[in-house]
C-alpha positions in Angstrom: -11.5 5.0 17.0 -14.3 3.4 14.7 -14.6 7.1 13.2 -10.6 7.8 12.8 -10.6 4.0 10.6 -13.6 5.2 8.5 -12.1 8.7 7.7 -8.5 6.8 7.0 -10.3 4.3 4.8 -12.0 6.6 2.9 -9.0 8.7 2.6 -7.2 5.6 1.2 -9.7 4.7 -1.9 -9.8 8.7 -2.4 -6.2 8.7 -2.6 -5.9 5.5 -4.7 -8.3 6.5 -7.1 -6.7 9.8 -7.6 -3.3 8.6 -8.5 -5.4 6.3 -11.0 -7.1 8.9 -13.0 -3.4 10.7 -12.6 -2.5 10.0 -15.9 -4.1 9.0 -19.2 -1.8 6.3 -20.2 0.4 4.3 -17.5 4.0 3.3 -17.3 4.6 -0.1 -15.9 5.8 0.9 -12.3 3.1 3.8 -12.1 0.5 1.3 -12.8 1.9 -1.4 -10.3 2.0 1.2 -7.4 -1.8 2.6 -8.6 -3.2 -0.8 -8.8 -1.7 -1.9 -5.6 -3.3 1.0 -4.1 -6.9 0.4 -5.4 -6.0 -3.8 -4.3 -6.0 -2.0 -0.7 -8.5 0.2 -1.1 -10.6 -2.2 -1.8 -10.0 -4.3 1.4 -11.2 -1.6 3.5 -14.4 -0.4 1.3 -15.2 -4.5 1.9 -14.2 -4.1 5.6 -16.7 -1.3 6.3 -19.5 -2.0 4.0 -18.4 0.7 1.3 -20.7 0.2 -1.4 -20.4 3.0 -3.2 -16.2 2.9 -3.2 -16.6 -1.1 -4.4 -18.9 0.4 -6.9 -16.2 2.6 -8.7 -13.4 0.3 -8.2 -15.1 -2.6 -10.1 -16.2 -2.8 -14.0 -20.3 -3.1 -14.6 -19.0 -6.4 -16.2 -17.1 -7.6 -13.5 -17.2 -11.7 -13.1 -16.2 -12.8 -9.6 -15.6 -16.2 -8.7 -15.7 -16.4 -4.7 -14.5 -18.7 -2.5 -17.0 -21.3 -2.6 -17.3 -21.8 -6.2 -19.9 -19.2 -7.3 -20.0 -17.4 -10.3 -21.0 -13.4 -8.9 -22.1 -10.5 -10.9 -21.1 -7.1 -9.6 -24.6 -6.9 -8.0 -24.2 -9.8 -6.3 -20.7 -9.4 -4.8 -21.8 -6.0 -4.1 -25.1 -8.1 -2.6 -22.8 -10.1 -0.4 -20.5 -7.6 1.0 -23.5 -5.5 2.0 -25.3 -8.8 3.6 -21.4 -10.2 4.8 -20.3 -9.5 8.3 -16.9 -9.4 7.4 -14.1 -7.7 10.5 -11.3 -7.3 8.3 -9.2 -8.2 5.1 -5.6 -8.3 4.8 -3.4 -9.5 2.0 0.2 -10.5 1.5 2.4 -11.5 -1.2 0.8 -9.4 -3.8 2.6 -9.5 -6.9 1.2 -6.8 -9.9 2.4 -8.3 -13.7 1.2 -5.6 -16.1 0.7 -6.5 -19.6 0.1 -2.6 -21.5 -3.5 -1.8 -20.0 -4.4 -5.0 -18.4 -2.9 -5.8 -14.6 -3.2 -8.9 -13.2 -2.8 -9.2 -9.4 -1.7 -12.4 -7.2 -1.6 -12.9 -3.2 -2.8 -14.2 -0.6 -5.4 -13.2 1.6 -6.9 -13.5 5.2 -10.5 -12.7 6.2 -12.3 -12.6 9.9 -15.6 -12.0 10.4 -19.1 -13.7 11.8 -20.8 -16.8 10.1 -23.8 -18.1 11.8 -22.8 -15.9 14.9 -19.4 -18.0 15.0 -16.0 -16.3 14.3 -14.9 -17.5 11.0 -11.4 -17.1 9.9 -10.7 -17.6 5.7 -7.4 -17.8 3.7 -6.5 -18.1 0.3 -4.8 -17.0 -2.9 -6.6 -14.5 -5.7 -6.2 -13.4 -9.0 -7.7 -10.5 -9.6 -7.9 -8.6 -13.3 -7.8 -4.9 -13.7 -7.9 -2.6 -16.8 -7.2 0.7 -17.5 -9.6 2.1 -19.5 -11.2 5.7 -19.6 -8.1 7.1 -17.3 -8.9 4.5 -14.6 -8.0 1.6 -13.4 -11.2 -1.4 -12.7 -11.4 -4.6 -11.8 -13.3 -6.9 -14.5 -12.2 -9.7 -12.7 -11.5 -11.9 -9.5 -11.1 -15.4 -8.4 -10.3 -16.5 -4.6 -8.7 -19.9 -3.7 -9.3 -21.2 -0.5 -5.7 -22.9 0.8 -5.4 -25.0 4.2 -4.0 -22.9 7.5 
């Protein structure tokens, strides 16, 4: 079962970045429904560890501010993920405003995992910036919000 969520995971980013290098410039619903599908991908490439999919879907210049107040470089979300033991992501609400080749994406998210060998359970809202730029969409930026259960 492990294997079938891998191979649909990985066929979701390949999918989602496909229909982002689709077309060179984007039309307002095309590019809600693309960036929406790289907002999921990115969920499971976190999920399972998927370095090299986080990789594409973020900008070299991407400035994350986490949960907990830090300031990350891509390295160091990348960093985090990899040392994370994250069980799964899953958002709601997510709202894409598109503004010509900028995106900006709201929502709310819920992440399980481990902390300290204790199930850990986080919620919160995000922001997360993407622009389209060399017939892709990346993220250059994110911001999470923790909010009470």
């Amino acid at each position: 079962m492990r294997v079938l969520t891998r191979i649909l995971a990985g066929l979701s980013l390949s999918l989602a970045l496909a229909l982002s290098a689709a077309s060179q410039s984007p039309d307002e619903s095309s590019a809600r429904a693309r960036v929406l599908a790289l907002e999921h991908a990115w969920n499971q490439a976190e999920a399972f560890k998927d370095l090299k999919a986080l990789d594409v879907l973020f900008d070299n210049s991407l400035v994350y501010v986490d949960f907990d107040g830090s300031l990350l470089t891509k390295a160091e979300f990348l960093a985090r993920v990899k040392s994370a033991h994250l069980q799964q992501v899953i958002t709601e609400g997510m709202n894409v405003e598109v503004f010509d080749n900028t995106a900006i994406v709201t929502g709310v998210y819920r992440a399980t995992g481990l902390e300290h060998g204790k199930p850990v359970v986080r919620r919160g809202r995000f922001v997360d910036t993407w622009v389209f730029r060399n017939s892709t969409w990346v993220c250059v930026a994110a911001q999470a919000t923790p909010v009470s259960h």
